[in-house]
MARSEPA-738348 format. One line per 4 residues: number of its first residue (from 1); for each residue z negated, y, x of C-alpha. Coordinates in steps of 0.001 Angstrom, whole numbers, plus 500000, padded with zeros to 6 digits. Layout:
NUM> Z:Y:X | ...
END
This chain:
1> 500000:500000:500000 | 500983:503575:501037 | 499502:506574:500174 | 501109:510005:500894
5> 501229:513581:499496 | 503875:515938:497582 | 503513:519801:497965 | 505585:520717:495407
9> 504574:524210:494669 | 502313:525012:492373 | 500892:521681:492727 | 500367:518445:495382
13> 500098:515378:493803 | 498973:512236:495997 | 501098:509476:495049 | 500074:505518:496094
17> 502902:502862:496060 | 504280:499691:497735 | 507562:500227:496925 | 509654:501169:500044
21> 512588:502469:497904 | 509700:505133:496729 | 508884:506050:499657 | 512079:506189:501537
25> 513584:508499:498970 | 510525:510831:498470 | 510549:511516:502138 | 514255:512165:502325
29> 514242:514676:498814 | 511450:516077:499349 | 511563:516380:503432 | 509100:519153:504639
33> 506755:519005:501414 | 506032:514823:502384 | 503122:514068:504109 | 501211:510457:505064
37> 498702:512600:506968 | 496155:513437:503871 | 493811:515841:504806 | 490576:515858:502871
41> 490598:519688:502673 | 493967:519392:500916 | 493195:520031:497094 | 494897:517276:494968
45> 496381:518482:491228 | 497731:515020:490455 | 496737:511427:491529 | 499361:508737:490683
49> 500386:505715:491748 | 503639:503865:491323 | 503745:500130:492069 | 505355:496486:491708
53> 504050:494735:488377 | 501964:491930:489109 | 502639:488601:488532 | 505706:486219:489056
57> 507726:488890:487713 | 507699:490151:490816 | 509682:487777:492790 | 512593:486949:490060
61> 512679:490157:488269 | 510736:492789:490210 | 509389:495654:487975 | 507574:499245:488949
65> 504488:500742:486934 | 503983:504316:486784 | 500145:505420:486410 | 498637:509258:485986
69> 494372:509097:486596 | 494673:505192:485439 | 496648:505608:482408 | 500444:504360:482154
73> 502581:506423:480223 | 505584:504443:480394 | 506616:500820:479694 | 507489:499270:483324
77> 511097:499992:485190 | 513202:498002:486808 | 512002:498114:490731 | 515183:499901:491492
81> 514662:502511:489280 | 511320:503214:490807 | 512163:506523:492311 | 513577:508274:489113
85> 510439:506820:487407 | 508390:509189:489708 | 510108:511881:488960 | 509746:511245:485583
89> 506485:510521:485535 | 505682:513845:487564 | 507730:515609:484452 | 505100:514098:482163
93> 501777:514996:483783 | 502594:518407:484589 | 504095:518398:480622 | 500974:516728:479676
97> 498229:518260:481432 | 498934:521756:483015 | 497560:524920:480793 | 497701:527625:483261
101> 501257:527893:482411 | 503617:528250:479152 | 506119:525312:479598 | 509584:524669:478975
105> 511841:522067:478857 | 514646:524791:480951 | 516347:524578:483761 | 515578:527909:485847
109> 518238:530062:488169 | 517898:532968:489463 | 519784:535815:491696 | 518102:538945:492935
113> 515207:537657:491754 | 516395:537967:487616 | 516258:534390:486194 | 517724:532690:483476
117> 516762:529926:481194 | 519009:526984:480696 | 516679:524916:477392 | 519270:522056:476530
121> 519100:518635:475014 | 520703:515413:476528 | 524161:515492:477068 | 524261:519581:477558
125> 525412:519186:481020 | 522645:521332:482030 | 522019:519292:484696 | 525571:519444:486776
129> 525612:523222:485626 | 522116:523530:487385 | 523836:521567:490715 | 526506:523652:490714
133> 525090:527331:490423 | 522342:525869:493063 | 525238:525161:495317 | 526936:528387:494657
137> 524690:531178:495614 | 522371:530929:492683 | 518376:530648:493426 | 517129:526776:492146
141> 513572:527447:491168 | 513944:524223:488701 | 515837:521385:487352 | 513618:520837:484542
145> 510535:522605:483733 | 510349:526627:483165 | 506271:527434:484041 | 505866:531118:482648
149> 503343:533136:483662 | 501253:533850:480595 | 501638:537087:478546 | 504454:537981:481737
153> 508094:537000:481596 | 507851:536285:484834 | 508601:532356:486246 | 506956:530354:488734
157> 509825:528136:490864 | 508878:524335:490552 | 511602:523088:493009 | 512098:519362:492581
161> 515246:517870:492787 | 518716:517659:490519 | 518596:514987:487720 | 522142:513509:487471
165> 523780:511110:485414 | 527130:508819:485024 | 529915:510473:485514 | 528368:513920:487183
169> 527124:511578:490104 | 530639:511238:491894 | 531374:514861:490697 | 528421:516255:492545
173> 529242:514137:495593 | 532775:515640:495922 | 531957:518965:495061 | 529021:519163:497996
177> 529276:516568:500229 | 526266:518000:502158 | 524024:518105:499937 | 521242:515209:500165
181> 520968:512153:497387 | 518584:509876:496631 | 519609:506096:496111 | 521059:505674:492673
185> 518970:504108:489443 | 521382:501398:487761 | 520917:500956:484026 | 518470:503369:483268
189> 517579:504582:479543 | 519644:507772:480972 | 522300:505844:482305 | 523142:505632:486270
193> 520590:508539:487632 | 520715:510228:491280 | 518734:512946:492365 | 520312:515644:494757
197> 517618:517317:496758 | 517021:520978:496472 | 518799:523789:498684 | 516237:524345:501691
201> 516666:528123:501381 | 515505:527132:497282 | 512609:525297:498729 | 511600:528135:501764
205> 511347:530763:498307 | 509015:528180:496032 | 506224:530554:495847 | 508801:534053:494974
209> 508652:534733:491458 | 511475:535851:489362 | 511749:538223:486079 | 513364:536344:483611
213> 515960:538597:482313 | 518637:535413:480186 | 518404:532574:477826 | 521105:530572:477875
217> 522038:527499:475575 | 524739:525242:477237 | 526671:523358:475555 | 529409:521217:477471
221> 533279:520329:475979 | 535745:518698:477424 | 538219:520422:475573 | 537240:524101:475631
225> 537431:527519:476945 | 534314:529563:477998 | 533204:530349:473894 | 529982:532704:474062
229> 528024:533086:470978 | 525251:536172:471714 | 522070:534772:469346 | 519415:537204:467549
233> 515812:536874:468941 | 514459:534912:466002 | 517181:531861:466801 | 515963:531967:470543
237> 512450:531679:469913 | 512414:528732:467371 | 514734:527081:470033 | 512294:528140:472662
241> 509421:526980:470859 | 511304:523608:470168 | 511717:523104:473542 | 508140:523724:474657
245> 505965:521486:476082 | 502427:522618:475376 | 503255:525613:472634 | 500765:524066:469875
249> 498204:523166:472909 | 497677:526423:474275 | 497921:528463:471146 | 498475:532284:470970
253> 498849:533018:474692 | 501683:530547:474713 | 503088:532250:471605 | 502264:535884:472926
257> 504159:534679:476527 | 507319:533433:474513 | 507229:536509:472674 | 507523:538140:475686
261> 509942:536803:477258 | 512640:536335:474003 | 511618:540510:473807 | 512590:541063:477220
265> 515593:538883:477886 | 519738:538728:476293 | 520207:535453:474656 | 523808:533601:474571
269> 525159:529984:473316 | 527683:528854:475431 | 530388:525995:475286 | 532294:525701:478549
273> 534321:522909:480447 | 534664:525695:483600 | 531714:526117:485466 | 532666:528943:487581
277> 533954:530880:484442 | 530139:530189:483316 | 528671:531752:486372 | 530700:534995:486189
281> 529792:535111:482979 | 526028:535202:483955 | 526446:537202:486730 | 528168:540050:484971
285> 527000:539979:481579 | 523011:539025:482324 | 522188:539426:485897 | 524689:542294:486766
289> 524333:544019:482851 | 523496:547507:482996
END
C-alpha cells in the first residue's frame, strides 16, 4: 500500500492505494502538486483511499473501491478505470462536503483575469471546448467545478485535469500533441475517458482569482453555425441553481453569491460545431465588451 498527497489548490487530499495504474497516472497529471513525502505539518482536507476489491475477484476480474473518511460512494470499477474513479471521487467529496464555497457544476476560463462559466450537461462538449480554449491562450482554472467566493463574483481556480470522452480523445491528441494524458478508462459509464493534464502556466496561477464577468451554455451540433441566443437573468439563475452542488445546503449566502454573480455577468446559449468561432465570440463579446 502507498500513500501520497495531492495539492490541488484550495485543498490536499491524502490518497492511499495499491493500484500502480493510480499512482503512475496521478504523478504524471498532477506532476509538481504529487508528493510520497507526507509531512505531518501538512494540513489534510480530504483522506481517501482507492484500492483492489478483496477477494478472488481480484485475480480473474480485478475491481477498484473508492472510499471518502470510510464511506464508499460508488459501486466498485473496473481496475482499469481506477484513475478516472479518483477523479471522480475527488468531484464528489469536494461536491459533498466543502461549504466555504458556492459550487457549480461549470467549467471555468478565464483571460485577463475575467472568467466565464461553461454549466453544461453530458454530451455539451464542454469538455473538448474547455481543452481547446486551455490550449489556446485561455486561463484553465477548472474542468469541472466553479468554487465562488461567497457574496463575491469572484472564482477560486481548482486546476485538475481535462475529462474527455470517445471520440474527443483522438481529437485532443491531434490537436495538441504536447499536451500530457493519462492512460485511457475502457468501458466506463461515460464511455472511453482520458484525462489531459492541465497547462503548467494554468497550474503556476492556481491561487489568482478571477472576476467572473460570462455565463455561457454550450451546446454542441454537428451540423451548425455559431447560433448565440443572449438569455435574461432569471433563465441563468434557475440554470445556475440547477447546476449547483450545495445551493439548498448552504442556504441564503449561496443564493445571495449566485445573485451576484448572474447581476454582474452577460449570459449567452450557444450551439457551435467551430470552436475557434466560439472563442472569438467570447473574447469580443464578453471578455473584450465595453
Amino acid at each position: 500500500m502507498k500513500t501520497f498527497q495531492l495539492s490541488i489548490s484550495p485543498f490536499v487530499f491524502q490518497i492511499e492505494t495499491d493500484i500502480p495504474l493510480v499512482l503512475e497516472n496521478a504523478k504524471l497529471i498532477y506532476q509538481s502538486g504529487y508528493t510520497e513525502d507526507i509531512q505531518e505539518s501538512t494540513y489534510v482536507d480530504y483522506f481517501l483511499s482507492i484500492t483492489f476489491s478483496n477477494g478472488l475477484r481480484r485475480f480473474f476480474r480485478p475491481q477498484a473501491r473508492f472510499l471518502c473518511d470510510d464511506r464508499e460512494p460508488f459501486k466498485p470499477l473496473h481496475a482499469n478505470q481506477a484513475f478516472a474513479m479518483l477523479e471522480w471521487g475527488m468531484n464528489w467529496t469536494v461536491a459533498a462536503h466543502e461549504l466555504d464555497y458556492a459550487i457549480v457544476h461549470s467549467a471555468v476560463l478565464a483571460k485577463d483575469n475575467k472568467a466565464i462559466l461553461f454549466p453544461a450537461p453530458p454530451g455539451s462538449g464542454k469538455s473538448t471546448l474547455t481543452a481547446h480554449l486551455s490550449q489556446n491562450g485561455w486561463r484553465l482554472l477548472s474542468d469541472e467545478m466553479a468554487l465562488i467566493q461567497p457574496k463575491t463574483n469572484r472564482v477560486r481556480p481548482f486546476v485538475r485535469p481535462v475529462c474527455l470522452k470517445n471520440s474527443s480523445i483522438e481529437l485532443a491528441k491531434a490537436w495538441f500533441p504536447d499536451a500530457t494524458y493519462s492512460s485511457i478508462a475502457r468501458h466506463t459509464h461515460k464511455g472511453d475517458v482520458i484525462h489531459m493534464a492541465a497547462p503548467s502556466e494554468a497550474s503556476a496561477a492556481c491561487n489568482e482569482e478571477a472576476e467572473i464577468v460570462g455565463i455561457v451554455y454550450p451546446n454542441y451540433k454537428a451540423d451548425t453555425t455559431l447560433d448565440i441566443y443572449p438569455m435574461n437573468m432569471t433563465e441563468s439563475f434557475m440554470q445556475l441553481v440547477s447546476n449547483s452542488f450545495n445551493f439548498t445546503v448552504v442556504g441564503n449566502e449561496s443564493f445571495d453569491t449566485i445573485t451576484q454573480v448572474i447581476e454582474q455577468s452577460k449570459h449567452f446559449e450557444i450551439f457551435y460545431n467551430d470552436l475557434n468561432e466560439v472563442s472569438a465570440f467570447l473574447d469580443e463579446e464578453i471578455i473584450h465588451a465595453n
